[in-house]
Each structure stands twice: as structure tokens, then as C-alpha cells.
DOZASE-696772 format. One record per atom (N, C-alpha, C): residue number from 1; residue in one letter; chain; atom name; x, y negated, z negated. Coordinates in steps of 0.1 Angstrom, whole numbers, plus 5000, padded with zeros to 4 digits. Example, Ala and Ser with C-alpha at 12.3 -4.5 7.8 and 13.67 -1.06 7.14 Angstrom:
BEGIN
seq: 1; type: a; mol: A; atom: N; east: 5132; north: 5057; up: 4922
seq: 1; type: a; mol: A; atom: CA; east: 5123; north: 5045; up: 4922
seq: 1; type: a; mol: A; atom: C; east: 5132; north: 5033; up: 4922
seq: 2; type: s; mol: A; atom: N; east: 5128; north: 5022; up: 4929
seq: 2; type: s; mol: A; atom: CA; east: 5137; north: 5011; up: 4929
seq: 2; type: s; mol: A; atom: C; east: 5129; north: 5000; up: 4921
***
This chain:
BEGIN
seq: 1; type: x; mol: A; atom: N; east: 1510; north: 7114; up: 6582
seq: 1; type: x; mol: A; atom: CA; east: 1507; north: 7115; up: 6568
seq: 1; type: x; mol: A; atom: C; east: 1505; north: 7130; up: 6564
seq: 2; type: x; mol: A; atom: N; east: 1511; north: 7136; up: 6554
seq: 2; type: x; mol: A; atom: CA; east: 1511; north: 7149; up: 6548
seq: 2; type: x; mol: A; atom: C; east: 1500; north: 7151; up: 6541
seq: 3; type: x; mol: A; atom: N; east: 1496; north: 7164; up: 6545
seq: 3; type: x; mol: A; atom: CA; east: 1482; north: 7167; up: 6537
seq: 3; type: x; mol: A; atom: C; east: 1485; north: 7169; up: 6525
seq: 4; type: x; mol: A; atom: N; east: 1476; north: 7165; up: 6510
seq: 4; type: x; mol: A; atom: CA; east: 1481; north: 7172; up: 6499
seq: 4; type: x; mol: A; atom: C; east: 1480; north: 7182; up: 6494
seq: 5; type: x; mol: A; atom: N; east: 1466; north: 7193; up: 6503
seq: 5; type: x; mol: A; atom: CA; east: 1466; north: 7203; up: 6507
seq: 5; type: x; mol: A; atom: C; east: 1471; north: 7215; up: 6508
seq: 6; type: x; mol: A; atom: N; east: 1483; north: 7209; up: 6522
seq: 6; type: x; mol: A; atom: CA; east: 1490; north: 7220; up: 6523
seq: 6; type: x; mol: A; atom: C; east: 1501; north: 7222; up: 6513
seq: 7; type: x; mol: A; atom: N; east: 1504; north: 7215; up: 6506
seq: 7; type: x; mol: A; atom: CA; east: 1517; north: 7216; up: 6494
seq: 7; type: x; mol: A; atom: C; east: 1510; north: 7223; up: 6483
seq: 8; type: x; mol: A; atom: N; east: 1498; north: 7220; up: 6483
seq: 8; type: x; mol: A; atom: CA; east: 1491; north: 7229; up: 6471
seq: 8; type: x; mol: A; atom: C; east: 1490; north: 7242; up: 6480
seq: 9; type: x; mol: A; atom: N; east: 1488; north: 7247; up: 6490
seq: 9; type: x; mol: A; atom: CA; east: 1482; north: 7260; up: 6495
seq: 9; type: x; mol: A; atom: C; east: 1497; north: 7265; up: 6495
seq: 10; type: x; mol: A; atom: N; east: 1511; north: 7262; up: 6502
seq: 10; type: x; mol: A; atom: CA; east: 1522; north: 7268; up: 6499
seq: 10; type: x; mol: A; atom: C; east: 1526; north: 7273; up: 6483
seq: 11; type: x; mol: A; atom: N; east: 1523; north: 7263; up: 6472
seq: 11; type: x; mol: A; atom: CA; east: 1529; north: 7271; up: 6455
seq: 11; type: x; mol: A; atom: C; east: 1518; north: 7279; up: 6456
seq: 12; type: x; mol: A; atom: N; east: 1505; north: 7280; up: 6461
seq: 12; type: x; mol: A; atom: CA; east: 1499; north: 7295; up: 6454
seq: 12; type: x; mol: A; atom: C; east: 1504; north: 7301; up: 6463
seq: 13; type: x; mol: A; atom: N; east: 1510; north: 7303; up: 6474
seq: 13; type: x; mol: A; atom: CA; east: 1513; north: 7312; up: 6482
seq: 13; type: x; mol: A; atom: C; east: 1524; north: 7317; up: 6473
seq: 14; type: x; mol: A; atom: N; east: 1536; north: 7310; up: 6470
seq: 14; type: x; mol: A; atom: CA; east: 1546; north: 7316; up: 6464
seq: 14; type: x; mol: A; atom: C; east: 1544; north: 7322; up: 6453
seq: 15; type: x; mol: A; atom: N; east: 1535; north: 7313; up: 6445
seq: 15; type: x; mol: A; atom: CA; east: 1532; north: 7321; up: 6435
seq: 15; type: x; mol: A; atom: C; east: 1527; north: 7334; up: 6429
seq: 16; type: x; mol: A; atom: N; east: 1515; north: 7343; up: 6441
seq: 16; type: x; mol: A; atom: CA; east: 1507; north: 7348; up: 6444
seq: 16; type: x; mol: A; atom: C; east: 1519; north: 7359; up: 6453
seq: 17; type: x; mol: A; atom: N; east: 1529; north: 7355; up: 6455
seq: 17; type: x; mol: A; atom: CA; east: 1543; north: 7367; up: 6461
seq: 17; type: x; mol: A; atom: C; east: 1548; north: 7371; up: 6444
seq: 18; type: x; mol: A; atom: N; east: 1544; north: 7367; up: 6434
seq: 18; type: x; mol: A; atom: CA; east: 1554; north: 7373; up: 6423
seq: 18; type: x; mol: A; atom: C; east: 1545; north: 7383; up: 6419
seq: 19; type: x; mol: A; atom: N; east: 1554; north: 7390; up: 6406
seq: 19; type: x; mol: A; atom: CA; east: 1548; north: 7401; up: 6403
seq: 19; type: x; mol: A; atom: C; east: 1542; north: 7395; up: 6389
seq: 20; type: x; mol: A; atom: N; east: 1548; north: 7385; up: 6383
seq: 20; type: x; mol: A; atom: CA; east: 1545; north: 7380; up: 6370
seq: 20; type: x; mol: A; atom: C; east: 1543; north: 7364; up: 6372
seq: 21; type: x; mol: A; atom: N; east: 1537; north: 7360; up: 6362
seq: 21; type: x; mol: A; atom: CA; east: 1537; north: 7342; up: 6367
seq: 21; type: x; mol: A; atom: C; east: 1534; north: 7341; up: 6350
seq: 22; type: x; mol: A; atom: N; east: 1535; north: 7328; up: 6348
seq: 22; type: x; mol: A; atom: CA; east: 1531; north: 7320; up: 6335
seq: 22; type: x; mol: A; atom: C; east: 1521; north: 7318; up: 6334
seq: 23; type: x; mol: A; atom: N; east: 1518; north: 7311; up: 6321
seq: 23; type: x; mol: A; atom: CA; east: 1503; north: 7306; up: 6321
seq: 23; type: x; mol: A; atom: C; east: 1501; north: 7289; up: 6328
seq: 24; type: x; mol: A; atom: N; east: 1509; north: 7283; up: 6330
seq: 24; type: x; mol: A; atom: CA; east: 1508; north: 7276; up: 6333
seq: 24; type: x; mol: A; atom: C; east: 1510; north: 7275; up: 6352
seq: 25; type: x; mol: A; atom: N; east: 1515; north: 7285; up: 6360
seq: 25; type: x; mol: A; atom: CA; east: 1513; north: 7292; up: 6372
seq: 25; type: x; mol: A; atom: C; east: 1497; north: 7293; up: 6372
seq: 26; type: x; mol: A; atom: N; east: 1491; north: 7304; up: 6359
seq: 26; type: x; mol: A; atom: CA; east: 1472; north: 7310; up: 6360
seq: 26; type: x; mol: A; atom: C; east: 1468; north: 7290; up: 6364
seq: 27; type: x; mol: A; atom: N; east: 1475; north: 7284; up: 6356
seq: 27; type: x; mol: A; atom: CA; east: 1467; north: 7268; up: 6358
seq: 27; type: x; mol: A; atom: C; east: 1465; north: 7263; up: 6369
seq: 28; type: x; mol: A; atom: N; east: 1475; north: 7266; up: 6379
seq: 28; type: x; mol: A; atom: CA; east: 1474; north: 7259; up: 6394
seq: 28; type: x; mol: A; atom: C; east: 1467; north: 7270; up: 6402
seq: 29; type: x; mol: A; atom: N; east: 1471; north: 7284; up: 6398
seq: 29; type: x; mol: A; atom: CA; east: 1463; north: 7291; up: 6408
seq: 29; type: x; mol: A; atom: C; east: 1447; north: 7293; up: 6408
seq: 30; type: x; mol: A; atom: N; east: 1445; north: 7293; up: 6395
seq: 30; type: x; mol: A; atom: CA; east: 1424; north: 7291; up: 6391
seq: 30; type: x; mol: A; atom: C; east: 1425; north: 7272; up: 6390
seq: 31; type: x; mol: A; atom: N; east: 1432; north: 7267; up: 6391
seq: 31; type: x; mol: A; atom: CA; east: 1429; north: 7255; up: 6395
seq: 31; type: x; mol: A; atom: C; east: 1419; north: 7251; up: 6376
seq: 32; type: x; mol: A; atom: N; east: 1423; north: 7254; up: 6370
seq: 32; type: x; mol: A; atom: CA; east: 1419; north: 7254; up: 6353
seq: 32; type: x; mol: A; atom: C; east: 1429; north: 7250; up: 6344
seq: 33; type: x; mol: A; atom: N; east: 1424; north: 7244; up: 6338
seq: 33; type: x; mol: A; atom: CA; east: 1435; north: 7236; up: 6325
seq: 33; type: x; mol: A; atom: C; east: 1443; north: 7244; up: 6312
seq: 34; type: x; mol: A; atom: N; east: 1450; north: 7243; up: 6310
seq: 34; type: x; mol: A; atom: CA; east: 1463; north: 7252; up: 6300
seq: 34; type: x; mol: A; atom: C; east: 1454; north: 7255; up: 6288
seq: 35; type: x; mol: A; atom: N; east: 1445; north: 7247; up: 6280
seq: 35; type: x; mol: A; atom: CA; east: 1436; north: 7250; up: 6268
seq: 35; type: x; mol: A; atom: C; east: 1427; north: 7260; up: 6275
seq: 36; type: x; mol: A; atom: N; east: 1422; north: 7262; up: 6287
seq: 36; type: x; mol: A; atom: CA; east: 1411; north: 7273; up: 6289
seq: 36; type: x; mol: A; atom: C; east: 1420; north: 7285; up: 6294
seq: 37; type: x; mol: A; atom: N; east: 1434; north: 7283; up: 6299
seq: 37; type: x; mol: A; atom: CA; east: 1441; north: 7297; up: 6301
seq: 37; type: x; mol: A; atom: C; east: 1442; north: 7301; up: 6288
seq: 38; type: x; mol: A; atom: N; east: 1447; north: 7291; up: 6274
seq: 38; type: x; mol: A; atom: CA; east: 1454; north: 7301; up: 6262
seq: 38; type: x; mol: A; atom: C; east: 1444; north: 7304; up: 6256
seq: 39; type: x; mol: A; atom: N; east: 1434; north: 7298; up: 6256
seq: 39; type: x; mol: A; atom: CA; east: 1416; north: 7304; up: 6253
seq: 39; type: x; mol: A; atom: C; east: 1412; north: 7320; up: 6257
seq: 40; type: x; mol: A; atom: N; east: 1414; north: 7314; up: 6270
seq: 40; type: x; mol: A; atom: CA; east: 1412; north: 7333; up: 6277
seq: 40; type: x; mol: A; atom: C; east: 1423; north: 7338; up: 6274
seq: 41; type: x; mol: A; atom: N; east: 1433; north: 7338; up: 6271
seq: 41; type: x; mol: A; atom: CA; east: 1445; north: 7350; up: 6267
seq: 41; type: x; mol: A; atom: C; east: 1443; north: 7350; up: 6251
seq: 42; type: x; mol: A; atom: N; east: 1440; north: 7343; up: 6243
seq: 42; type: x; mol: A; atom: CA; east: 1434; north: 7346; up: 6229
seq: 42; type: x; mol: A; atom: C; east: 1424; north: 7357; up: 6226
seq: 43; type: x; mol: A; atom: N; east: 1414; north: 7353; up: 6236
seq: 43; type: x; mol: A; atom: CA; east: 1403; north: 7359; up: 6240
seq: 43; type: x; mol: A; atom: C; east: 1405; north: 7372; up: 6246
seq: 44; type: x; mol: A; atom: N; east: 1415; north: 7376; up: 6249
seq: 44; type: x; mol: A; atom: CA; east: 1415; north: 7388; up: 6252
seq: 44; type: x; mol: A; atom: C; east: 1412; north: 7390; up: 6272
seq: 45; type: x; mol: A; atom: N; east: 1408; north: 7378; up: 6279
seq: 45; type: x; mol: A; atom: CA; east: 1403; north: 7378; up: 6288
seq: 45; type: x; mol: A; atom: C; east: 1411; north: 7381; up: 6299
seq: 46; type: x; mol: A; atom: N; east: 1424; north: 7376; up: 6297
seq: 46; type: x; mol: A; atom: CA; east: 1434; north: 7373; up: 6305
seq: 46; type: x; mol: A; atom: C; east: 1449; north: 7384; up: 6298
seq: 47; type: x; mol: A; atom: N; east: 1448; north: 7395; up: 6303
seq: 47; type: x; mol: A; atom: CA; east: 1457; north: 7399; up: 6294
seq: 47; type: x; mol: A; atom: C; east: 1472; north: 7396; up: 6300
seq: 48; type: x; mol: A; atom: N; east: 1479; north: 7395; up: 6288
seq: 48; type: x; mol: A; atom: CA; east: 1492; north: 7390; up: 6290
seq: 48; type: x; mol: A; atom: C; east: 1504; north: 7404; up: 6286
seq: 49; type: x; mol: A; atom: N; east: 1517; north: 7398; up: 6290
seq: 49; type: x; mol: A; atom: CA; east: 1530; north: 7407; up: 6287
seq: 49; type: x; mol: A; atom: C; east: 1542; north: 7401; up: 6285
seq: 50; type: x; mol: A; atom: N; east: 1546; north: 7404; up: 6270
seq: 50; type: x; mol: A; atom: CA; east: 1551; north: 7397; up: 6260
seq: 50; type: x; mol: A; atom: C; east: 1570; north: 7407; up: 6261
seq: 51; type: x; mol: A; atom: N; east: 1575; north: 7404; up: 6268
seq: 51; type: x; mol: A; atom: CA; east: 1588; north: 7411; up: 6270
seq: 51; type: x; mol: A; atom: C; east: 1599; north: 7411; up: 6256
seq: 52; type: x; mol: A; atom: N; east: 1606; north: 7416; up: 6254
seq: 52; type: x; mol: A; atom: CA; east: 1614; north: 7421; up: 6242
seq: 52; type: x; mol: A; atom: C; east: 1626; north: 7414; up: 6248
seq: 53; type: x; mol: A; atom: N; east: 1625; north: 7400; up: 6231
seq: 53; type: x; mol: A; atom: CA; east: 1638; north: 7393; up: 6230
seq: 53; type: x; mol: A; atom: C; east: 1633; north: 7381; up: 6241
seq: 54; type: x; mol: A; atom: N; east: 1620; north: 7377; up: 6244
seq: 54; type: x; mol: A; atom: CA; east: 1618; north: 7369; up: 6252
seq: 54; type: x; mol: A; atom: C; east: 1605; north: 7361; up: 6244
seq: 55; type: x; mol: A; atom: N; east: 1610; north: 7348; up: 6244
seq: 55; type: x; mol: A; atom: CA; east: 1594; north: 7341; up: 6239
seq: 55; type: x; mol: A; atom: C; east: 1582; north: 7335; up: 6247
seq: 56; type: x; mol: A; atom: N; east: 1587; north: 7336; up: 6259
seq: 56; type: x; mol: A; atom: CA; east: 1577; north: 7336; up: 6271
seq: 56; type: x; mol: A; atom: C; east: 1565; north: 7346; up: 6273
seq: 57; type: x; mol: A; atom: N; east: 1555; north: 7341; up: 6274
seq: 57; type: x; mol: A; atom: CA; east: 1543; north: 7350; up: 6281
seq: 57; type: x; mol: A; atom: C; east: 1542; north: 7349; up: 6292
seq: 58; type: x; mol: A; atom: N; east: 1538; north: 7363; up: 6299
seq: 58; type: x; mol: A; atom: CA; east: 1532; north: 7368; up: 6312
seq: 58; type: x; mol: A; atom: C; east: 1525; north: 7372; up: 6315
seq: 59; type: x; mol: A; atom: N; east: 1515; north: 7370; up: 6330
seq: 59; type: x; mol: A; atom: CA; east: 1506; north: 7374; up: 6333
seq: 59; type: x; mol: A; atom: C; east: 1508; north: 7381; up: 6344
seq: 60; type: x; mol: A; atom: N; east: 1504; north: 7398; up: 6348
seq: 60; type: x; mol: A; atom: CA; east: 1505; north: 7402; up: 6359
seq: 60; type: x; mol: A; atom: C; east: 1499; north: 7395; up: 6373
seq: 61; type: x; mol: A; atom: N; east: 1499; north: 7394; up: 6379
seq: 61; type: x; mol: A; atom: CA; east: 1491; north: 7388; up: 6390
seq: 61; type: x; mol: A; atom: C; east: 1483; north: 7399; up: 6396
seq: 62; type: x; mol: A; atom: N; east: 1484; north: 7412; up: 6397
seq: 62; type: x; mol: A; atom: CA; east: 1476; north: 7421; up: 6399
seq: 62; type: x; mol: A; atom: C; east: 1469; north: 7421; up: 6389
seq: 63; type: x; mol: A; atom: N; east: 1469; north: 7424; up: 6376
seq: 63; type: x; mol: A; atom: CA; east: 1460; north: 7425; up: 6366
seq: 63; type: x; mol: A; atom: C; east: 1451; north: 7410; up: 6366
seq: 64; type: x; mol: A; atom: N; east: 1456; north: 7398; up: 6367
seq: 64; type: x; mol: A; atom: CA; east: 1446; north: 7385; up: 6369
seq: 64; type: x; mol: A; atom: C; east: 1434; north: 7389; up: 6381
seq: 65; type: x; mol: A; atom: N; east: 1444; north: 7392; up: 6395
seq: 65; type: x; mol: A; atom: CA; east: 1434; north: 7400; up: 6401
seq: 65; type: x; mol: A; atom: C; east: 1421; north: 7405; up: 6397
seq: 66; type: x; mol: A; atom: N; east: 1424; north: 7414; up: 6389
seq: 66; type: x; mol: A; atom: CA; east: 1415; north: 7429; up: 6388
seq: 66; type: x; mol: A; atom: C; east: 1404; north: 7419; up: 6378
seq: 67; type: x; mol: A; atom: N; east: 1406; north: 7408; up: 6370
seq: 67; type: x; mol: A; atom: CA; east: 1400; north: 7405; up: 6358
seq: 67; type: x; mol: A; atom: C; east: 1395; north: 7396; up: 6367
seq: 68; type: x; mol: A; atom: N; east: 1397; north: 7388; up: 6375
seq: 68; type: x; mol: A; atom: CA; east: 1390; north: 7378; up: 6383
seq: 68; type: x; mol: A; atom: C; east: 1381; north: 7386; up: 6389
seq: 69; type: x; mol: A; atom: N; east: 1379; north: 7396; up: 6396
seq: 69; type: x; mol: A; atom: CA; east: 1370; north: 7411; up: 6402
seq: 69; type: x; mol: A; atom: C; east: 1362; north: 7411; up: 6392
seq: 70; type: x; mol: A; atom: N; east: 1364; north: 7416; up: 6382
seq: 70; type: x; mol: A; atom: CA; east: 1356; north: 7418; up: 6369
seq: 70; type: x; mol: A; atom: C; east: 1347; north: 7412; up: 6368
seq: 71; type: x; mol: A; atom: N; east: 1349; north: 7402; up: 6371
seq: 71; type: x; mol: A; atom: CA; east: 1338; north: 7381; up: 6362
seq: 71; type: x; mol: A; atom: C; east: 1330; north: 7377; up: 6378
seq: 72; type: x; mol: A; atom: N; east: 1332; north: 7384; up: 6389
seq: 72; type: x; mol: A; atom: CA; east: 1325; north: 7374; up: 6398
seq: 72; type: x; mol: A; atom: C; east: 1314; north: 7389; up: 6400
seq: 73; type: x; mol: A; atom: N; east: 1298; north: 7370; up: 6404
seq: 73; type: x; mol: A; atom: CA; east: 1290; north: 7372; up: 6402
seq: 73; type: x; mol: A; atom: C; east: 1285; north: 7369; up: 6417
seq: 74; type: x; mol: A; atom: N; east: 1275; north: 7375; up: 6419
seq: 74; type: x; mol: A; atom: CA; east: 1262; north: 7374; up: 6430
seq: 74; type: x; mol: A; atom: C; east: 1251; north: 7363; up: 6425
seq: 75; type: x; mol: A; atom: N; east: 1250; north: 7348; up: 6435
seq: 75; type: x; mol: A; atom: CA; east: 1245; north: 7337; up: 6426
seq: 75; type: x; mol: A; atom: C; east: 1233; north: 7337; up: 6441
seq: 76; type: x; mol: A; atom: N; east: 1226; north: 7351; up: 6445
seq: 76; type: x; mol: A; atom: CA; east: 1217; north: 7356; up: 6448
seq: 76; type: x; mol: A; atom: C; east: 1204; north: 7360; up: 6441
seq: 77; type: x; mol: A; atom: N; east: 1197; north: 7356; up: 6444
seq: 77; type: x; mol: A; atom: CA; east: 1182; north: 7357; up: 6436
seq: 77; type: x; mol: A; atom: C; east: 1176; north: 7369; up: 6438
seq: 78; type: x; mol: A; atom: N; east: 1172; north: 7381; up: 6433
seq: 78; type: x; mol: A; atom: CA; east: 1163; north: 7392; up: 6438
seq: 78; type: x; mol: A; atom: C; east: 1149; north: 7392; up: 6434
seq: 79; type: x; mol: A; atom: N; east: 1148; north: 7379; up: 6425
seq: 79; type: x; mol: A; atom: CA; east: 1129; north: 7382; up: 6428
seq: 79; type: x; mol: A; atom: C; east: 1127; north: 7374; up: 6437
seq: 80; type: x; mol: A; atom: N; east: 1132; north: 7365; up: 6446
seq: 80; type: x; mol: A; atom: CA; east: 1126; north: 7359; up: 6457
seq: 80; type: x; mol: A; atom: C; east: 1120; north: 7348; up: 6454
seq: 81; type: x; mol: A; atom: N; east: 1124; north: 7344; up: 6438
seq: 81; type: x; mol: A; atom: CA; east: 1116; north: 7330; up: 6433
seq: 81; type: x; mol: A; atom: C; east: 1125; north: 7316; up: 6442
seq: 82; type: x; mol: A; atom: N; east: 1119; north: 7304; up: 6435
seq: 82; type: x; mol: A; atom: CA; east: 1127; north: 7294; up: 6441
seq: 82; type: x; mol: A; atom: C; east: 1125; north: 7285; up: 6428
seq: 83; type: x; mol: A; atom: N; east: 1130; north: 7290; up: 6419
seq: 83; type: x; mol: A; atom: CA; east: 1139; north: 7286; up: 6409
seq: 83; type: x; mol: A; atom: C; east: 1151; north: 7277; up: 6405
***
């Protein structure tokens, strides 16, 4: 029996080889639904690249990178409570 696993871990692999991907690529790779990708690219969160003579949007995959870097957080305590 085939893991369903590994078919999902191969498209981000491919996907994550491009230099550009869709929004609907950001959906399988953050594993997040198409209304919260065009949320965050409305938002300004996710910035996109809008090619000339083309009606497709794009997202760098380096720049998702760098914006995914941005947002992660330390879900470490430093007063030592137990909260």
C-alpha cells in the first residue's frame, strides 16, 4: 500500500525547485486554504508578481521564504510561569 505521504512530500519537493509558484501551489505548500492565501496577498503579507500581458499571479518562493522567517515565533516562556 502507498503512503499518501510520500506523494504529498514529492509536489512540495517540486514545487519548492521553482523559482515562482501560484497561489494555489502557497495552498499545498503551507498546507492552508485559497481564501487565507488571497487574504494574505490582499494583505500585503504574501507579496506577489504580476507579469506584463499575463493575468496570473506569482509568488517568489524565496520571498515566501523570507516572509515565513518573518512570522515564526518562540512558543517559549521566559518568565518561567506555567501558564
Amino acid at each position: 500500500m502507498k503512503n499518501p505521504n510520500s506523494t504529498n512530500v514529492a509536489v512540495k519537493a517540486d514545487i519548492t525547485n521553482k523559482i515562482l509558484i501560484s497561489p494555489s501551489e502557497v495552498c499545498q505548500l503551507l498546507g492552508i486554504g485559497k481564501t487565507t492565501v488571497y487574504k494574505l496577498i490582499h494583505e500585503g503579507v504574501i507579496p506577489v508578481i504580476k507579469l506584463p500581458y499575463c493575468r496570473k499571479l506569482y509568488i517568489s518562493v524565496d520571498a515566501l521564504k523570507s516572509t515565513i522567517s518573518s512570522y515564526t515565533v518562540s512558543l517559549t516562556t521566559t518568565d518561567g510561569g506555567d501558564e
